[in-house]
C-alpha positions in Angstrom: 103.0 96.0 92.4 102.6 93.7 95.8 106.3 93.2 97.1 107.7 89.9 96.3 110.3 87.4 98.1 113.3 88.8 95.9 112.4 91.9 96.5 111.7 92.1 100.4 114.9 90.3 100.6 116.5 92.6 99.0 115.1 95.9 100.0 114.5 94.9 103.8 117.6 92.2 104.4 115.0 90.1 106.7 115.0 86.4 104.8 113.8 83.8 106.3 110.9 84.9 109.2 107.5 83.4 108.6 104.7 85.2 107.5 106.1 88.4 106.0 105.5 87.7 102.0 102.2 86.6 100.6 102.8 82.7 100.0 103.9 82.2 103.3 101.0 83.9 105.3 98.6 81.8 103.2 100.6 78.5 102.4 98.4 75.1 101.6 99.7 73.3 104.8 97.8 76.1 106.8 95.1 74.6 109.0 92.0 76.3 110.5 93.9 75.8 114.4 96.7 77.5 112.9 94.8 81.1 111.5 95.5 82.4 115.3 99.1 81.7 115.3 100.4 85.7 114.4 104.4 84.7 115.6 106.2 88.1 117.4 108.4 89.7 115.4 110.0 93.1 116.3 109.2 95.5 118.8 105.9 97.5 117.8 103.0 95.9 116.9 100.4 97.8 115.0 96.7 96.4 114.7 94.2 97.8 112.0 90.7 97.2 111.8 88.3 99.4 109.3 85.0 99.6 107.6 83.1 97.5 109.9 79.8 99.5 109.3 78.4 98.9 112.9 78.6 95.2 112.7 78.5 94.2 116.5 77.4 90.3 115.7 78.8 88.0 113.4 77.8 88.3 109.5 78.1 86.5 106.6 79.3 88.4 103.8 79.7 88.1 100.1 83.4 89.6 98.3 83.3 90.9 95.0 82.8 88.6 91.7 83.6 92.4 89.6 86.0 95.0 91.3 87.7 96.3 87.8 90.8 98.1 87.2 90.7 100.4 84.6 93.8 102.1 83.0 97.2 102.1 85.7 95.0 100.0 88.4 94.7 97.1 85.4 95.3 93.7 86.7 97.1 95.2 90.1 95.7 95.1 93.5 93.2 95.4 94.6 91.4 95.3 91.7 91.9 91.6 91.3 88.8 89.2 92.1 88.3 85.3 92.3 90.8 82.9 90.9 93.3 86.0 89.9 92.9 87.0 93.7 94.5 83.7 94.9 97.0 83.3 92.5 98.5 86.6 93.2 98.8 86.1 96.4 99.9 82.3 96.7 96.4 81.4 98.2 94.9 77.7 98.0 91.8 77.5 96.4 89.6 75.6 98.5 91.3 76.6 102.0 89.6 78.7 104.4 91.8 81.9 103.8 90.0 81.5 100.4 86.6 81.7 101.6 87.5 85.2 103.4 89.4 86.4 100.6 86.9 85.5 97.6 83.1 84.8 96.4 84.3 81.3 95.1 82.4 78.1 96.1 80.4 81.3 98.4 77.3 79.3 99.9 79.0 75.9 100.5 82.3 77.5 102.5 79.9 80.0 104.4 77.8 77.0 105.6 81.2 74.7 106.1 83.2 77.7 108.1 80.3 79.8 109.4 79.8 83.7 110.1 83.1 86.1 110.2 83.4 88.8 112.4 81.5 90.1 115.7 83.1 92.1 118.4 83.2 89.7 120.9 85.3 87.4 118.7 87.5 90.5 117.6 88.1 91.5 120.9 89.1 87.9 121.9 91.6 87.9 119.1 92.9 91.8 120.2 93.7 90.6 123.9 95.8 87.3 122.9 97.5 89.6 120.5 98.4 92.4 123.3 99.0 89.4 125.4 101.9 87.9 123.4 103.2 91.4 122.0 103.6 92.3 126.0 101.8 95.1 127.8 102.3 98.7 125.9 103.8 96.8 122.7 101.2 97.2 120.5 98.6 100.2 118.8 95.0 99.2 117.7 93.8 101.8 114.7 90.4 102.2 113.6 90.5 103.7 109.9 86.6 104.4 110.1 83.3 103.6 109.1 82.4 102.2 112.3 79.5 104.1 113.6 77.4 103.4 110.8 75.7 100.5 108.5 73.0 99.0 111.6 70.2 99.2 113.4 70.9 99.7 116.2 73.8 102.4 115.3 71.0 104.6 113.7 68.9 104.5 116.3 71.7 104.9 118.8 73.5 108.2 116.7 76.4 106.2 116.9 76.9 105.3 120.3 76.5 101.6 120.4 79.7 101.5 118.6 81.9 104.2 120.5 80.8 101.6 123.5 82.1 98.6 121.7 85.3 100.4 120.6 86.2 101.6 123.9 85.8 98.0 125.6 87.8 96.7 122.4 90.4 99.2 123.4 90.8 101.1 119.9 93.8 103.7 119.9 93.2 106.0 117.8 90.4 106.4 114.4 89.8 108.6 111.4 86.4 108.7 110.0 83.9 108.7 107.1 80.6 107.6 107.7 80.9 109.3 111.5 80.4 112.7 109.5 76.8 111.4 108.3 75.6 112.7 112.0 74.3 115.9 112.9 77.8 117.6 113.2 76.9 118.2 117.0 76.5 114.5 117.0 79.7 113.6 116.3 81.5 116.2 118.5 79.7 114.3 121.4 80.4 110.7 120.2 84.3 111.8 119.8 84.3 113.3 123.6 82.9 109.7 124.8 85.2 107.9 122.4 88.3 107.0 124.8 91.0 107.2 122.5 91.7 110.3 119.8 90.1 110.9 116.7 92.5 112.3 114.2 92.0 114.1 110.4 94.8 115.9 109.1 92.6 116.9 106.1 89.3 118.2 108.0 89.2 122.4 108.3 86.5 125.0 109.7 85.6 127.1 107.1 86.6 130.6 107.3 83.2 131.9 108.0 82.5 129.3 110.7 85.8 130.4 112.4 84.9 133.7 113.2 82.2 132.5 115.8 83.0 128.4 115.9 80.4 126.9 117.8 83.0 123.8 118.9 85.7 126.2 119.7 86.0 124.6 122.7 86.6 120.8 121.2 89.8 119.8 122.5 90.9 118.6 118.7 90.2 122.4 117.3 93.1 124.2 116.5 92.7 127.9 115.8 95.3 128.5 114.3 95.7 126.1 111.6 91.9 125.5 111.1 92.0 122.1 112.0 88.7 121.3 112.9 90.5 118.2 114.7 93.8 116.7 115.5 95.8 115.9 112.5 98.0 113.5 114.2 98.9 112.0 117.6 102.1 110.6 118.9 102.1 107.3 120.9 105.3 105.4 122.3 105.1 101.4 121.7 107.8 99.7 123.3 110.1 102.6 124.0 109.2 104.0 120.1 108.1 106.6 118.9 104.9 106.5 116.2 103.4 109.3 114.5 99.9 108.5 113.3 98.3 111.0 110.8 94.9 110.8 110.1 93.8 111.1 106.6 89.6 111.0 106.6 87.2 110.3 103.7 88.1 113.1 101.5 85.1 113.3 99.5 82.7 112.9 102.2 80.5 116.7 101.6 80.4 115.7 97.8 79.1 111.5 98.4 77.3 112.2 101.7 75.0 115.5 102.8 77.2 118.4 103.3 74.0 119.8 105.3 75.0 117.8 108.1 78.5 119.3 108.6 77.9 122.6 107.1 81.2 124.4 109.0 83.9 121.4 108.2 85.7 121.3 104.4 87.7 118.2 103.2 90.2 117.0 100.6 93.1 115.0 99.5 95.2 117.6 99.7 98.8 116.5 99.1 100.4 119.7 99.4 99.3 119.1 103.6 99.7 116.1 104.3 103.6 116.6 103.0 103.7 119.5 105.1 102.4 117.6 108.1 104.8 114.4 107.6 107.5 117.0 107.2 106.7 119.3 110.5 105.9 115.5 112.5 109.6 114.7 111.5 110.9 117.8 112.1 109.8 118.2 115.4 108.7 115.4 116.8 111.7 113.6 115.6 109.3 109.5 115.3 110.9 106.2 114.8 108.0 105.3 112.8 105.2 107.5 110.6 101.8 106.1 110.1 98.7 107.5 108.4 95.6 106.2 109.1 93.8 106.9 106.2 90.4 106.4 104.4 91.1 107.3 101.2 90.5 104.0 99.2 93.1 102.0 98.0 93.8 103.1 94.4 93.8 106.7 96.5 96.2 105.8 98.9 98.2 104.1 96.5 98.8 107.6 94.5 99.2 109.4 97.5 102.1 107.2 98.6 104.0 107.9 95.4 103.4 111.5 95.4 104.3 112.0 99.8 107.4 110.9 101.1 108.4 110.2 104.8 105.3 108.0 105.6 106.5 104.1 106.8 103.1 102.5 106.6 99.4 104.0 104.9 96.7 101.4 106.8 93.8 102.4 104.4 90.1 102.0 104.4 87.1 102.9 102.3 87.0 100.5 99.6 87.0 97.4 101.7 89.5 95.6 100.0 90.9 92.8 102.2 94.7 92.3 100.6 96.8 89.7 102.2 100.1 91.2 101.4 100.9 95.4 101.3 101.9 97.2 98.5 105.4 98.6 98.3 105.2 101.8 96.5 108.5 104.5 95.7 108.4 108.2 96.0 111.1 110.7 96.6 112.4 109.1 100.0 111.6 105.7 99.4 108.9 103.3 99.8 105.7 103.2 101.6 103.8 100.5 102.2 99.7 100.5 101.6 97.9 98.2 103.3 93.8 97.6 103.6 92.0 95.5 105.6 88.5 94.3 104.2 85.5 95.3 105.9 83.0 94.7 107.8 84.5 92.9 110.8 86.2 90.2 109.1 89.6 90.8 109.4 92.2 92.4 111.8 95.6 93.2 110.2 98.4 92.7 112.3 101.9 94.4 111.2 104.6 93.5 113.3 107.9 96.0 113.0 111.4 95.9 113.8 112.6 99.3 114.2 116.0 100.3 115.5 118.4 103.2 115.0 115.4 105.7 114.2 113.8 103.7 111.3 112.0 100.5 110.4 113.8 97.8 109.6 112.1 94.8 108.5 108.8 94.1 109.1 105.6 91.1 109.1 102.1 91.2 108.6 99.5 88.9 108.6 95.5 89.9 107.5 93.5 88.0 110.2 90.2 86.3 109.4 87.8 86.4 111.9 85.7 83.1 112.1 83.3 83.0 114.3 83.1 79.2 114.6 87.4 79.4 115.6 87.1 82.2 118.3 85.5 81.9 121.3 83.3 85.1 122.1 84.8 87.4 124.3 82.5 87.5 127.5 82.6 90.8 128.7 82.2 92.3 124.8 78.9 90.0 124.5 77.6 90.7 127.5 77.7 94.8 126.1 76.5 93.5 122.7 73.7 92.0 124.1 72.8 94.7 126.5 73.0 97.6 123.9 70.4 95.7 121.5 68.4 94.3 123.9 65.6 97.7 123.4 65.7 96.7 119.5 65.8 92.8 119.4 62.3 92.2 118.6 62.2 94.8 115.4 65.6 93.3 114.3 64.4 89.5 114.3 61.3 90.8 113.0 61.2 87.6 109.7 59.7 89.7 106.2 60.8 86.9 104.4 62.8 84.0 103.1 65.7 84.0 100.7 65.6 81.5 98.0 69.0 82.6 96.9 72.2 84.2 98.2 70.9 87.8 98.7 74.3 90.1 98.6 75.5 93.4 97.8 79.7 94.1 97.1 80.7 94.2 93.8 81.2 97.0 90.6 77.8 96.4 89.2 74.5 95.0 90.8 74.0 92.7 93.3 70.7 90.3 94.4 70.2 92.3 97.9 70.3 95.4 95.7 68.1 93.9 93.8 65.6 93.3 96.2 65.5 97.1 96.9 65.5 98.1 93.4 62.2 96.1 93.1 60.2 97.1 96.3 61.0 100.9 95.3 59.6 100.3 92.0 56.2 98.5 93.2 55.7 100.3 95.8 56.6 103.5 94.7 54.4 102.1 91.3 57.5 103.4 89.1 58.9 102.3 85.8 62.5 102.7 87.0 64.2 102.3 90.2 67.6 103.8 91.3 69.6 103.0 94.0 73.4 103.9 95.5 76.2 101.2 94.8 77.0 101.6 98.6 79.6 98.4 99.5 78.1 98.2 102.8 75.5 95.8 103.0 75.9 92.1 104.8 74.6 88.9 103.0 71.6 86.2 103.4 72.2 82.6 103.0 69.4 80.7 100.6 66.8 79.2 103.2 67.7 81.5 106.0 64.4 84.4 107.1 65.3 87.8 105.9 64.9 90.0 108.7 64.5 93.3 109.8 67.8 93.3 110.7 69.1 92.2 107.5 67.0 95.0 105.6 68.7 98.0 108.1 71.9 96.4 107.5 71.4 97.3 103.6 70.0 100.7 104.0 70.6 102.2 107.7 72.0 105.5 106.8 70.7 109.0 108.5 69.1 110.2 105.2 67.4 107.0 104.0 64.1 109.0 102.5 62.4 107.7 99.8 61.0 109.9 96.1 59.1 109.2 93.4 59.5 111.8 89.8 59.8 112.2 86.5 62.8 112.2 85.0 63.9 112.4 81.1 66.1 109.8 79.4 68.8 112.7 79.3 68.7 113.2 82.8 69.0 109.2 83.8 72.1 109.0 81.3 73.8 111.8 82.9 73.8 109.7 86.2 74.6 106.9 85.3 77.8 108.6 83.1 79.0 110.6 86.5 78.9 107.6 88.8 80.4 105.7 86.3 83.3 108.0 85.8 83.2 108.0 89.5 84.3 104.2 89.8 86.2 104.4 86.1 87.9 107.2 85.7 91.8 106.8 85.2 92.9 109.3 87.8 92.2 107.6 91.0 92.5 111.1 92.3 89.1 111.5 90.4 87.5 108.1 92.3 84.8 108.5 95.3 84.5 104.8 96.2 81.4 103.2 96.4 80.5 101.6 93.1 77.7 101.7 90.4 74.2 103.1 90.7 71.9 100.0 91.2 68.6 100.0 88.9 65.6 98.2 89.0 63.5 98.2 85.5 66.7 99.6 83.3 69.9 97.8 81.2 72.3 99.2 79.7 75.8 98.3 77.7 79.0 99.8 79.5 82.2 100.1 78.3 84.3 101.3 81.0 87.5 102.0 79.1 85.6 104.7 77.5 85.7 108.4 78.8 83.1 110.5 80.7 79.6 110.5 78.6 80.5 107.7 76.5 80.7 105.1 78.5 77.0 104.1 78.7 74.6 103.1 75.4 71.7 101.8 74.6 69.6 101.7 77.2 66.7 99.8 77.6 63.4 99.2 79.6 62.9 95.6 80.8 60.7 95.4 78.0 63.5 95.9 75.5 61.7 99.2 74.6 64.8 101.7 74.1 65.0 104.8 76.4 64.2 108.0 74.9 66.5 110.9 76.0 63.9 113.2 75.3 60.9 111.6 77.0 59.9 111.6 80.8 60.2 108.3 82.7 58.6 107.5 86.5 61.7 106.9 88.7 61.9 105.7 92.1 65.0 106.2 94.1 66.2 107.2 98.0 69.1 108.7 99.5 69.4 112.0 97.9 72.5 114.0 98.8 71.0 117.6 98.4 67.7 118.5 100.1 66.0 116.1 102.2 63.5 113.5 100.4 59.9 113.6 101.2 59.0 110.1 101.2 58.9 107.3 104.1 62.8 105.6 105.1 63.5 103.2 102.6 63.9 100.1 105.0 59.5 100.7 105.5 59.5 100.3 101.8 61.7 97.4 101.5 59.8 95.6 104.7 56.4 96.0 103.5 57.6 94.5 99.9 59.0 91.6 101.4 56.2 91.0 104.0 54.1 90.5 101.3 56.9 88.8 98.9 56.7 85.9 101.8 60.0 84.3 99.7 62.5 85.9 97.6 64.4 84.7 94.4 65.0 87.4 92.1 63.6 87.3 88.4 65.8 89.5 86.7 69.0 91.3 87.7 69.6 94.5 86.0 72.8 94.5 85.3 74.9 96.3 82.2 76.2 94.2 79.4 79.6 94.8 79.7 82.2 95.1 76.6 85.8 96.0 75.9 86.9 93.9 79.2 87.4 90.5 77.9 90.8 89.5 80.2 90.4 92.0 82.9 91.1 89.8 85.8 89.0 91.9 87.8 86.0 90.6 86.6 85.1 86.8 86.8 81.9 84.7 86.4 80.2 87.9 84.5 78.3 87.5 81.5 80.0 89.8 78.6 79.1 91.2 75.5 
């Protein structure tokens, strides 16, 4: 559970310093002015930004109405949504902290407090930080997913964003979506990245080791197999900090293993034990970090099962939680932090360590508003010059919305929507599928949807499009994996993301059921029941396996909303949902 006062009293002896517990960082007196106000506490200063899927410019962006927890994860964050959310953590309803937190009130707070995130606004955040910590004080992590999820990323492989990260001064990073490049690719990005990329869990395969075609990567290691470094040590402030790098584990399995054909992945416990314990050992750190992007219910088990590590800043699942979670194992507690996505927050932990160990520490999840924080200068001026060749094709107007057009969330969302129906006319199919990616920024009723906007929803680097038959068996066995993917008990068992999106197809899901029974009776839009043995025209993109034939889904989606002219969305395909009446993770759903 998230530590409370009583027990951060009693565990860390630290009462009374501002901003450590969640009411406090998020209290109803808090004014806009005062968001930036991060007091100094301690003597290292750790900064964590993750999951900003390429996102150089301000955004708006939509949190989750449904992010269930299902078994061990019920009612606990992060799987908490809404109302829940900001009870749980002491959060006004209402307040500006609320309007980054949640989807409450969405379209009125967005147009009251305006867009969140951007570099140039992040960076001017970073170097008042760095200023009051005092020079060498502090340690910005990246946890990932940062070369991917724009335009201009795509058509850059990446680099736009290695730029941006080296002028915002990021430390060190562990990756994800990086691995979606042509392994080559990303060799070349991490010798232009200025600080270290790190994954303790990343190996060459044993054929591939024999003649390694990177075996002269500085982050190789022979030996061990590493195909990079698994940790670095930094000293802030006269300590010592061991960061261990922990990438996505499932990353040949959810993305194309054709692209990395010589690097293998995994949780893998067992090592990352066996690297806390050798860091330890001979590196003898004040403080042990892993820099993970795991997910949070991931992260969560791993911290109860591996003992030694002070802090776990996690990724993936873009869950922005004010407050960490204090978690036992063998040694004693870990905290497990994550810090939202796309741009919007910077989570600052401030530590006191003395005597070889941490003490007492505070954090604070930092909003970025756009509207609060002046843009940095010299960050703009590189924003603007790296997307100056694309400008015109991004502000390219398909469309308008005539509703708040967004993606995050368990089950189907109105952008998703929006793709599920150009594949299907277009593509002249009965039944559309899409990926439940949770990437993907929002569009504002009455604002143009761009070209932009559309790459923002389906930039990846294997975005072809198919058209095929496929039986009623064979569409319930996908929908039962990826379902057992988001719902199944184990998080050990979880790959992130969330459900399949469809376009022409309902279902009822129970979600509490196990793997093959959780999905029944489903139905065309037409209420005409799906037979398992019958053949159905289905229209999808982004397969994992061979490469598609058809055009890059963004063509399809642009040519359905140039000729759309406005957009408000008829029907939502989205599952009737039963046995979850209560789960607080799940708000403003219809039920059955």
């Amino acid at each position: 559970m998230t530590i409370s006062r009583r027990e951060f009293i009693g565990l860390m002896g630290m009462a009374g310093m501002a901003g450590m517990l969640p009411g406090s960082a998020f209290s109803a007196a808090r004014k806009p002015s005062d968001l930036y106000e991060v007091p100094r506490f301690g003597n290292v200063c750790l900064m964590h930004m993750t999951d900003c899927h390429a996102q150089l410019n301000p955004v708006y962006f939509r949190e989750p109405n449904v992010n269930m927890g299902i078994g061990g994860a019920y009612g606990k964050a992060p799987h908490l949504v809404g109302e829940n959310l900001l009870k749980h953590f002491g959060v006004e309803q209402g307040s500006i902290e609320a309007h980054a937190l949640s989807y409450l009130n969405f379209n009125n707070a967005a147009n009251e407090y305006g867009r969140v995130g951007g570099f140039s606004h992040l960076a001017n955040l970073v170097k008042r930080l760095r200023a009051e910590r005092g020079d060498g004080n502090s340690l910005l992590l990246d946890g990932g997913d940062t070369w991917q999820g724009s335009g201009t990323s795509y058509w850059t492989r990446g680099k736009d964003m290695v730029g941006a990260c080296n002028l915002l001064g990021v430390d060190v990073m562990t990756g994800h979506w990086e691995f979606t490049y042509q392994d080559s690719e990303i060799i070349e990005n991490i010798g232009e990245f200025n600080g270290e990329f790190i994954a303790q869990n990343v190996s060459v395969t044993e054929d591939a080791l024999f003649d390694y075609k990177f075996s002269d990567f500085d982050g190789f290691d022979e030996d061990e197999g590493h195909a990079f470094k698994p940790y670095t040590m930094k000293v802030i402030n006269g300590t010592k900090v061991a960061v261990i790098g922990q990438a996505f584990p499932y990353t040949p399995i959810a993305n194309p293993q054709r692209f990395i054909p010589d690097w293998t992945f995994g949780i893998q416990d067992e090592r990352m034990q066996e690297t806390v314990d050798a860091v330890r050992g001979l590196e003898k750190p004040d403080v042990v970090v892993v820099l993970s992007h795991n997910g949070m219910d991931v992260d969560l088990k791993m911290a109860s099962r591996v003992s030694g590590v002070d802090v776990i800043f996690g990724g993936h699942t873009h869950d922005g939680m004010p407050a960490p979670t204090l978690v036992k194992n063998r040694s004693g507690k870990t905290l497990v932090t994550n810090a939202g996505s796309n741009g919007k927050f910077l989570g600052v932990m401030d530590l006191d360590v003395r005597n070889g160990k941490v003490q007492g520490y505070q954090y604070r999840l930092v909003p970025i508003f756009s509207n609060l924080l002046a843009a940095d200068s010299e960050m703009q001026f590189y924003i603007d010059k790296v997307r100056a060749p694309y400008k015109e094709k991004l502000e390219e107007k398909l469309a308008v919305a005539e509703e708040t057009l967004y993606r995050r969330g368990n089950f189907n969302g109105t952008f998703d929507q929006v793709i599920c129906d150009a594949l299907r006319k277009v593509e002249d199919a009965q039944i559309s599928l899409s990926p439940g990616f949770r990437w993907g920024t929002t569009v504002l009723p009455g604002e143009a949807i761009t070209m932009g906007n559309v790459m923002d929803q389906t930039c990846i680097t294997y975005p072809e499009t198919y058209r095929r038959e496929m039986s009623g068996a064979d569409i319930k066995a996908i929908l039962e994996d990826v379902s057992d993917n988001l719902f199944n008990q184990d998080p050990y068992f979880q790959q992130g993301g969330d459900m399949v999106r469809l376009g022409g197809l309902d279902y009822v899901c129970d979600p509490n059921k196990l793997f093959g029974k959780r999905v029944t009776n489903m139905t065309l839009d037409d209420g005409t029941l799906i037979d398992a043995r019958k053949g159905y025209t289905v229209a999808g993109w982004a397969t994992v396996g061979s490469k598609s034939p058809g055009r890059p889904i963004w063509d399809v989606v642009a040519d359905y909303l140039r000729d759309k002219k406005t957009v408000k969305i008829e029907k939502l395909n989205t599952p009737t949902l039963v046995g979850v009446k209560g789960n607080p993770g799940i708000s403003g759903y219809s039920q059955g």
